[in-house]
Biotite code that builds the C-alpha atoms (Angstrom):
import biotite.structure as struc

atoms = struc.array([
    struc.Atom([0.000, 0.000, 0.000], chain_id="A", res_id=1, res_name="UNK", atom_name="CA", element="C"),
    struc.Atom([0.730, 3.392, -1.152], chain_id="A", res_id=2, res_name="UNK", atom_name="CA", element="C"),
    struc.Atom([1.623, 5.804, 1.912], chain_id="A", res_id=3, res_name="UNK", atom_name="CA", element="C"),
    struc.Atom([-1.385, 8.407, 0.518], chain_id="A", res_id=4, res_name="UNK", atom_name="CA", element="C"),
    struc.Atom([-3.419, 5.126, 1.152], chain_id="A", res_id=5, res_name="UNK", atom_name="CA", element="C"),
    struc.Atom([-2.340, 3.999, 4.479], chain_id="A", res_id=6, res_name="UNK", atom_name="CA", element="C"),
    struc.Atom([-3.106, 7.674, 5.825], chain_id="A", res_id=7, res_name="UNK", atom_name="CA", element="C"),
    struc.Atom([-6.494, 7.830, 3.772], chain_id="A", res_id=8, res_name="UNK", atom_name="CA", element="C"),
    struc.Atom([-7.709, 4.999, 5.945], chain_id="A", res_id=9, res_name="UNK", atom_name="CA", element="C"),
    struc.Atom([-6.420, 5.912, 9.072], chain_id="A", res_id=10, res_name="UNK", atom_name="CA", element="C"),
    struc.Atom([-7.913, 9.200, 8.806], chain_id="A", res_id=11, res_name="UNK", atom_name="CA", element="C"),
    struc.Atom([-11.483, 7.142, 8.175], chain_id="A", res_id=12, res_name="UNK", atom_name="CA", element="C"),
    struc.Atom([-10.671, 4.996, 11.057], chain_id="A", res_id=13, res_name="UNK", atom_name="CA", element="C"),
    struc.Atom([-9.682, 8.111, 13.868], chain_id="A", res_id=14, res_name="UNK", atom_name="CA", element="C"),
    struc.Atom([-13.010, 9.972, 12.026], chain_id="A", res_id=15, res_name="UNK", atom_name="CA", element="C"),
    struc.Atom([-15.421, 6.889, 12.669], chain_id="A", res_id=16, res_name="UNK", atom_name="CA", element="C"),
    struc.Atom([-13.766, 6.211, 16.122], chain_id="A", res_id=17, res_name="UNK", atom_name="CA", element="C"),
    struc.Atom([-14.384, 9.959, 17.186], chain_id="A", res_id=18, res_name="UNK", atom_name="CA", element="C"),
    struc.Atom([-17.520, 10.892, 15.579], chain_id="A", res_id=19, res_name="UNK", atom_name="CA", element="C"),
    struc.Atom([-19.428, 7.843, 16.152], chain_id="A", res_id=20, res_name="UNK", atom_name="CA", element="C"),
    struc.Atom([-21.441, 8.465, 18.858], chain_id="A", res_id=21, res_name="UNK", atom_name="CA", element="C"),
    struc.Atom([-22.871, 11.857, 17.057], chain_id="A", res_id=22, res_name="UNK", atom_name="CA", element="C"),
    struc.Atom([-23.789, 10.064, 13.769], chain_id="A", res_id=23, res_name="UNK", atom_name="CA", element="C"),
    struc.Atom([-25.315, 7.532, 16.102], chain_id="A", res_id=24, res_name="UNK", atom_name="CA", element="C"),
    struc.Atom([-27.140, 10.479, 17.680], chain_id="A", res_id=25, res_name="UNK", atom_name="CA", element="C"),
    struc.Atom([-28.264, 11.761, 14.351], chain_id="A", res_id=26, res_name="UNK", atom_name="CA", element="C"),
    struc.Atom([-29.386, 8.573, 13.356], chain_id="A", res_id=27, res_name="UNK", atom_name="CA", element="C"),
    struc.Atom([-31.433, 8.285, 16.673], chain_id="A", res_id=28, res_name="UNK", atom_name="CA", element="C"),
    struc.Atom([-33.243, 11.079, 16.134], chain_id="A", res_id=29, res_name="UNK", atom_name="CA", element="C"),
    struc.Atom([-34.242, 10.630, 12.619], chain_id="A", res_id=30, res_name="UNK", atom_name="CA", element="C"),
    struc.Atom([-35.843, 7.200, 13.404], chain_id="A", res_id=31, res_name="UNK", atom_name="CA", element="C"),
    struc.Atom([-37.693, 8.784, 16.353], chain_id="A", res_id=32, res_name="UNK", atom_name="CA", element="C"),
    struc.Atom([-39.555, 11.647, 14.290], chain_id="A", res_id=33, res_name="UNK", atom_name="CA", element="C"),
    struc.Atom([-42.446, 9.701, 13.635], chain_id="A", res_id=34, res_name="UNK", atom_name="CA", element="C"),
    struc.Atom([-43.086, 9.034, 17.227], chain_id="A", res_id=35, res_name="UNK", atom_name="CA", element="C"),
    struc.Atom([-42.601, 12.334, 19.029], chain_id="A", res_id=36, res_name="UNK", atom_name="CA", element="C"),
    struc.Atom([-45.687, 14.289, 20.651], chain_id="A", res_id=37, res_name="UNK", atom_name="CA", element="C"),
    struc.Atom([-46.850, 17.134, 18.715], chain_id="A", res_id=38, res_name="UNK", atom_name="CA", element="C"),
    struc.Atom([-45.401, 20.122, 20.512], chain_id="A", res_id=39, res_name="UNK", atom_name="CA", element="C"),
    struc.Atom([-47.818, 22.880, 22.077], chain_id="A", res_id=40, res_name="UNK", atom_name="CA", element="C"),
    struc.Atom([-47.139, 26.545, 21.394], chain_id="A", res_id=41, res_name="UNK", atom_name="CA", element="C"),
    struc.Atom([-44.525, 28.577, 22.725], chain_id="A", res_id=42, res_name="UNK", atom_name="CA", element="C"),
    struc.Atom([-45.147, 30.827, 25.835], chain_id="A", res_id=43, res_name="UNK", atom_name="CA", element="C"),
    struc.Atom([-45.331, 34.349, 23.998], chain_id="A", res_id=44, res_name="UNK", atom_name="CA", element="C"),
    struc.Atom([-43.930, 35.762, 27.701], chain_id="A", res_id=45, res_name="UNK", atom_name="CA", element="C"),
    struc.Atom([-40.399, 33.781, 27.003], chain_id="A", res_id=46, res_name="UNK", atom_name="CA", element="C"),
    struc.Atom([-37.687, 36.229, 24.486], chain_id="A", res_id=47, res_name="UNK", atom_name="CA", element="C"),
    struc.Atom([-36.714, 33.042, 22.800], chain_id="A", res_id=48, res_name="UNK", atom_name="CA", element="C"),
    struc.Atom([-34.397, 35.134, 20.375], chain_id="A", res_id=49, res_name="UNK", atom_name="CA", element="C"),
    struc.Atom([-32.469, 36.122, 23.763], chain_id="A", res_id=50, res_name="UNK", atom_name="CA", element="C"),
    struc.Atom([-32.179, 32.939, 24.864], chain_id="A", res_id=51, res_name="UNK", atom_name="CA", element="C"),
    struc.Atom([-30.976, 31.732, 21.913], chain_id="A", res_id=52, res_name="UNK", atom_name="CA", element="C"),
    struc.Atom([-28.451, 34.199, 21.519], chain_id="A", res_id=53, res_name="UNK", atom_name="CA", element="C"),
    struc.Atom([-27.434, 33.605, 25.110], chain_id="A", res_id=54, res_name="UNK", atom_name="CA", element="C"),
    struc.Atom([-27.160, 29.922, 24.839], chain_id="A", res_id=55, res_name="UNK", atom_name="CA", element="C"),
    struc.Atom([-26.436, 28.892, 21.661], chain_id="A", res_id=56, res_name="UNK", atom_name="CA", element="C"),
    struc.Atom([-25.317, 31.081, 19.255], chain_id="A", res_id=57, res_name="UNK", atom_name="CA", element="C"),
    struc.Atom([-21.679, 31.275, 19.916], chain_id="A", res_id=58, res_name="UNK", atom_name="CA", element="C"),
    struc.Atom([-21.518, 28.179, 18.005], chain_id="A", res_id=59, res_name="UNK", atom_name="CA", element="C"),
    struc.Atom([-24.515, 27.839, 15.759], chain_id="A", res_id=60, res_name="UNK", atom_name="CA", element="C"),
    struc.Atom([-24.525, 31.093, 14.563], chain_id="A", res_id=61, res_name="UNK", atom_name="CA", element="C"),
    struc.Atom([-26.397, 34.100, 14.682], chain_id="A", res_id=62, res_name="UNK", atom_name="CA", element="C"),
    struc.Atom([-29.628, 32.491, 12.745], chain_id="A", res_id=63, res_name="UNK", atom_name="CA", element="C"),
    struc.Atom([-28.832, 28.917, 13.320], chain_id="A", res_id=64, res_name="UNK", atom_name="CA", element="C"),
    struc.Atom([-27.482, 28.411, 9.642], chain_id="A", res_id=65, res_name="UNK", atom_name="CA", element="C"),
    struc.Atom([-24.233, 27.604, 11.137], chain_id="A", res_id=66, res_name="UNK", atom_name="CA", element="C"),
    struc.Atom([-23.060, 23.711, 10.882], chain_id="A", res_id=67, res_name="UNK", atom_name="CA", element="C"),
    struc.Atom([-23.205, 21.536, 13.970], chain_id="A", res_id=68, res_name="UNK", atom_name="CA", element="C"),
    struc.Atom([-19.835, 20.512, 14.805], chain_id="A", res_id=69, res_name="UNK", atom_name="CA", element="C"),
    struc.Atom([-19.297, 16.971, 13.654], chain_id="A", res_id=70, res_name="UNK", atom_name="CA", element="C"),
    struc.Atom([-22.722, 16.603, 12.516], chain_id="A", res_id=71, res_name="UNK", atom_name="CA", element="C"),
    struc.Atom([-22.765, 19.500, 9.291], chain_id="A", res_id=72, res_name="UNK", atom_name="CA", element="C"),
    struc.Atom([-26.561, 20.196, 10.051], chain_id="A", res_id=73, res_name="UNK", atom_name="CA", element="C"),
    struc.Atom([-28.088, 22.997, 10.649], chain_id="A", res_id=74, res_name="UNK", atom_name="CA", element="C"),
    struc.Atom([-30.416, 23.932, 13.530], chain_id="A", res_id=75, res_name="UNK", atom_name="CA", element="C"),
    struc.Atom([-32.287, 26.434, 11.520], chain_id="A", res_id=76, res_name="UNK", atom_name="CA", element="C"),
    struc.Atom([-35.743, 24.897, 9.748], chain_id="A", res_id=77, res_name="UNK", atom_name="CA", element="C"),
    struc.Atom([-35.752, 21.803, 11.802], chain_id="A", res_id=78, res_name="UNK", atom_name="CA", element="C"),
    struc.Atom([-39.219, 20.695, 13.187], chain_id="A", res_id=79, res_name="UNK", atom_name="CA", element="C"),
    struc.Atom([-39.938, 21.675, 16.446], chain_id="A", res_id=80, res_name="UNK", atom_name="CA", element="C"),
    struc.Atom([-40.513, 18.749, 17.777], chain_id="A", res_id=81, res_name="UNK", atom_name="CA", element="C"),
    struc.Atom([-37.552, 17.601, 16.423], chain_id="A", res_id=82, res_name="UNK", atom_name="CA", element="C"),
    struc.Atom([-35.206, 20.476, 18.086], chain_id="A", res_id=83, res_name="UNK", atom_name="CA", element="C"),
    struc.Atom([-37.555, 19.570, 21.646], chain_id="A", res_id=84, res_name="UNK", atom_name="CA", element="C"),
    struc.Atom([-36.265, 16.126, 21.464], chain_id="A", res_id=85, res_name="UNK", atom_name="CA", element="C"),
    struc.Atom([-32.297, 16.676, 20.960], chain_id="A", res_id=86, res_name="UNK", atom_name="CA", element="C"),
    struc.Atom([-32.222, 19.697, 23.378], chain_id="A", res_id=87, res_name="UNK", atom_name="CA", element="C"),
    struc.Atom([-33.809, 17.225, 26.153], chain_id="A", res_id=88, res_name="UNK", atom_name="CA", element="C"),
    struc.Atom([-31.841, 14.688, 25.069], chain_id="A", res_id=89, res_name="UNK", atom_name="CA", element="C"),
    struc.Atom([-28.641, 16.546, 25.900], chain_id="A", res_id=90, res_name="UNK", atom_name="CA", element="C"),
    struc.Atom([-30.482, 17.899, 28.924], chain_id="A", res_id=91, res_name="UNK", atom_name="CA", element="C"),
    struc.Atom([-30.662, 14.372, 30.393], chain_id="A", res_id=92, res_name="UNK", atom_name="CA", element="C"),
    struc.Atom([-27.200, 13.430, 29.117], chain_id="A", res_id=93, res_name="UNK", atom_name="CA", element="C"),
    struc.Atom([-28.665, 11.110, 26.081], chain_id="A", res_id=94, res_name="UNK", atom_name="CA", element="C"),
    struc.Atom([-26.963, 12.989, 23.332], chain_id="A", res_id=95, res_name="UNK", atom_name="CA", element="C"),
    struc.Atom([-23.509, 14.673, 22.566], chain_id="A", res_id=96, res_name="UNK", atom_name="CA", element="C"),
    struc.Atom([-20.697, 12.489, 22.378], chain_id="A", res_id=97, res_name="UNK", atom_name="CA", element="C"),
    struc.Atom([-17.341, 14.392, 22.254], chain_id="A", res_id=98, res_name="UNK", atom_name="CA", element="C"),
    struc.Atom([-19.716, 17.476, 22.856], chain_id="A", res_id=99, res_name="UNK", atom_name="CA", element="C"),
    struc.Atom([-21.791, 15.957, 25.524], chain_id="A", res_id=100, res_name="UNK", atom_name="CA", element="C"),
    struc.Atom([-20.243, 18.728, 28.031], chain_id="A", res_id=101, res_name="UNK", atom_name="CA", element="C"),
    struc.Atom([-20.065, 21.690, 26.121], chain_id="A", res_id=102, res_name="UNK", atom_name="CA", element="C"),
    struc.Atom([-23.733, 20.737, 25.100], chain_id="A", res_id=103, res_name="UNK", atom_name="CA", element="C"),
    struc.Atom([-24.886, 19.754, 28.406], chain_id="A", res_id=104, res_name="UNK", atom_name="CA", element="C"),
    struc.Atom([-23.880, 23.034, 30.181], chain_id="A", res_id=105, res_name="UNK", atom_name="CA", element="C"),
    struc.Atom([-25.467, 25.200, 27.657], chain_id="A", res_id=106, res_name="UNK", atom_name="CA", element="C"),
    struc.Atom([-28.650, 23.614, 28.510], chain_id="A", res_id=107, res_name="UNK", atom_name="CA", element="C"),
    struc.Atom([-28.888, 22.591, 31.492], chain_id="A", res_id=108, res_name="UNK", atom_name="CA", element="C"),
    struc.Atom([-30.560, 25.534, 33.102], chain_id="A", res_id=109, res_name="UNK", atom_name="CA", element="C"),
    struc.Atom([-33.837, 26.031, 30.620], chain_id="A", res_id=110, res_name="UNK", atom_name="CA", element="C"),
    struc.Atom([-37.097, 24.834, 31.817], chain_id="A", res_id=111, res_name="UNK", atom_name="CA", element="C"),
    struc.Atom([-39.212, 22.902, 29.693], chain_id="A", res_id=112, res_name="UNK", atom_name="CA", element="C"),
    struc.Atom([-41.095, 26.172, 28.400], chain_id="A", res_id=113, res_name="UNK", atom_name="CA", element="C"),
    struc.Atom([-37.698, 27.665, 27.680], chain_id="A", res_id=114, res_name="UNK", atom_name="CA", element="C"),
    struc.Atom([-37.069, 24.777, 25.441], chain_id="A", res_id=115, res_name="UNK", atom_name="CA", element="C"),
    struc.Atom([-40.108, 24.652, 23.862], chain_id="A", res_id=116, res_name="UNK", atom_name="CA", element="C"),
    struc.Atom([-39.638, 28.292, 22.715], chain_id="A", res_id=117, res_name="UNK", atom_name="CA", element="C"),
    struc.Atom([-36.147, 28.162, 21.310], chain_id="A", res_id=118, res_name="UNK", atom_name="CA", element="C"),
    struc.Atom([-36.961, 25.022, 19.548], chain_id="A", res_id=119, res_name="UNK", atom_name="CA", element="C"),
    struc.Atom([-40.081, 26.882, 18.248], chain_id="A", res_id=120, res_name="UNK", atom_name="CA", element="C"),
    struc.Atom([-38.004, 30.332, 17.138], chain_id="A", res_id=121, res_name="UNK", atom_name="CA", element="C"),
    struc.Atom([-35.381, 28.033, 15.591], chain_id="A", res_id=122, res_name="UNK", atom_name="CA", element="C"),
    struc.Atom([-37.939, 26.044, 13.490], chain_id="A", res_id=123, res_name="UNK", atom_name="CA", element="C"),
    struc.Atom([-39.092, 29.005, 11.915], chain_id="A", res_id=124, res_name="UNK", atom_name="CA", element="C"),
    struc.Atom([-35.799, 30.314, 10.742], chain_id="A", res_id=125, res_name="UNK", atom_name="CA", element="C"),
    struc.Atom([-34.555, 29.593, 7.429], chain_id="A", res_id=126, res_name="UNK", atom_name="CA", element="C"),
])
């Protein structure tokens, strides 16, 4: 083997071994979008935009167009429900891998109506 070809694979290899857990995590929530509760309406009390630009947009950008690391989706234009379910998820530790932490202590704080109405400003960007 070529030395271009030995590194080609390794660089698969280190990829799979440290992004494997988030493409599990993607994969996760795609197959559980047919079974999530249809999310009620925001509290119109709660400045979602704030929050969001408190919380998260240091790394997903200013209107959520900004890749996910590891993941290369974008928050922006996702269902609500959708958004609900990953947010929780790295609420209660479920989702992340190599972010898990960084994730986890963004969120941690928001009540459930906080998350409801960040996941319901974010699904109507775009």
């Amino acid at each position: 083997m070529t030395r271009i070809t030995i590194l080609t694979i390794t660089i698969i290899f280190v990829g799979l071994v440290f992004f494997s857990n988030d493409i599990k995590d993607i994969y996760d929530g795609t197959q559980k979008i047919s079974s999530l509760p249809k999310a009620e309406a925001a509290d119109p009390s709660i400045d979602a935009r704030s929050l969001y630009n408190n919380k998260c947009m240091k790394c997903h950008g200013k209107m959520g167009t900004q890749k996910v690391p590891a993941t290369g989706l974008e928050l922006a234009g996702q269902s609500k429900e959708v958004l609900m379910e990953k947010i929780n998820g790295y609420k209660e530790l479920r989702y992340g891998g190599k972010l898990r932490g960084v994730m986890s202590s963004q969120v941690s704080g928001l009540t459930p109506k906080e998350v409801n109405a960040i996941s319901e400003y974010l699904s109507k960007l775009k």
